[in-house]
N, C-alpha and C positions, 0 to 999 in steps of 0.2 A: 567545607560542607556544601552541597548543591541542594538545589531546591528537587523536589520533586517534581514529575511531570505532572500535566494535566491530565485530563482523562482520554481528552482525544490523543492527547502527543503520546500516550502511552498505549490505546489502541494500534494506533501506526507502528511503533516500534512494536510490540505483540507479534506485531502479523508478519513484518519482516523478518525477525527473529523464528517464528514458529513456521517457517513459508520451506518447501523443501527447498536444500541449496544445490541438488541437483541431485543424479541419476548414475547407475552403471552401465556403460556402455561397454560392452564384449569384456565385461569385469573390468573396465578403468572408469575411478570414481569420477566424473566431470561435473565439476561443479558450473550451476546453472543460475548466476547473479540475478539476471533476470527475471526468471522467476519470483524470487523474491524481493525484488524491485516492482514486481508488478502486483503481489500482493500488498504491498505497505501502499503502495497508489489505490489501489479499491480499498481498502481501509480509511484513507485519509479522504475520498470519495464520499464513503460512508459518513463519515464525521461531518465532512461539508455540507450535506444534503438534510442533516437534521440542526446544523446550528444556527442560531438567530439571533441577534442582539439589535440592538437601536444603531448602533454604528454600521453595522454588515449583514446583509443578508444573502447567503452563499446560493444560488439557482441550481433547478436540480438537474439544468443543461452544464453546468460546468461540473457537477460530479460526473455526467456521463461521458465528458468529455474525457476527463480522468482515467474512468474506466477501459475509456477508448483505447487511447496508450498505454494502460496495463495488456488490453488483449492485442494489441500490435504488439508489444514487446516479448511476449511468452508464442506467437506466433512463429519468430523467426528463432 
């Protein structure tokens, strides 16, 4: 039996899961990983940018950093 996810780890998964995995091009299906690599990164983004505990507090320069390499990666 496995535990359940959290709520962030299950946002992340969400996004990558629901993220298009790619496109027709001239009618051949080309799947687009990145894409969907790049929304589970702005999701886990998201997550970072509002969590806070006594041990870790995530900056909202390092979700944007996050983000950064989600929009590099859906770039090329």
């Amino acid at each position: 039996m496995t535990t359940p996810l959290s709520r962030a780890a299950a946002a992340v998964l969400d996004a990558f899961e629901n993220a298009s995995d790619g496109e027709y091009v001239e009618g051949v299906w080309v799947v687009n990983e990145r894409t969907m690599l790049a929304a589970a990164m702005r999701a886990a983004a998201d997550q970072m940018s509002c969590y806070q505990s006594k041990k870790f507090l995530y900056s909202i320069a390092d979700a944007m950093k996050l983000r950064a390499i989600a929009d590099e990666l859906e770039a090329h």
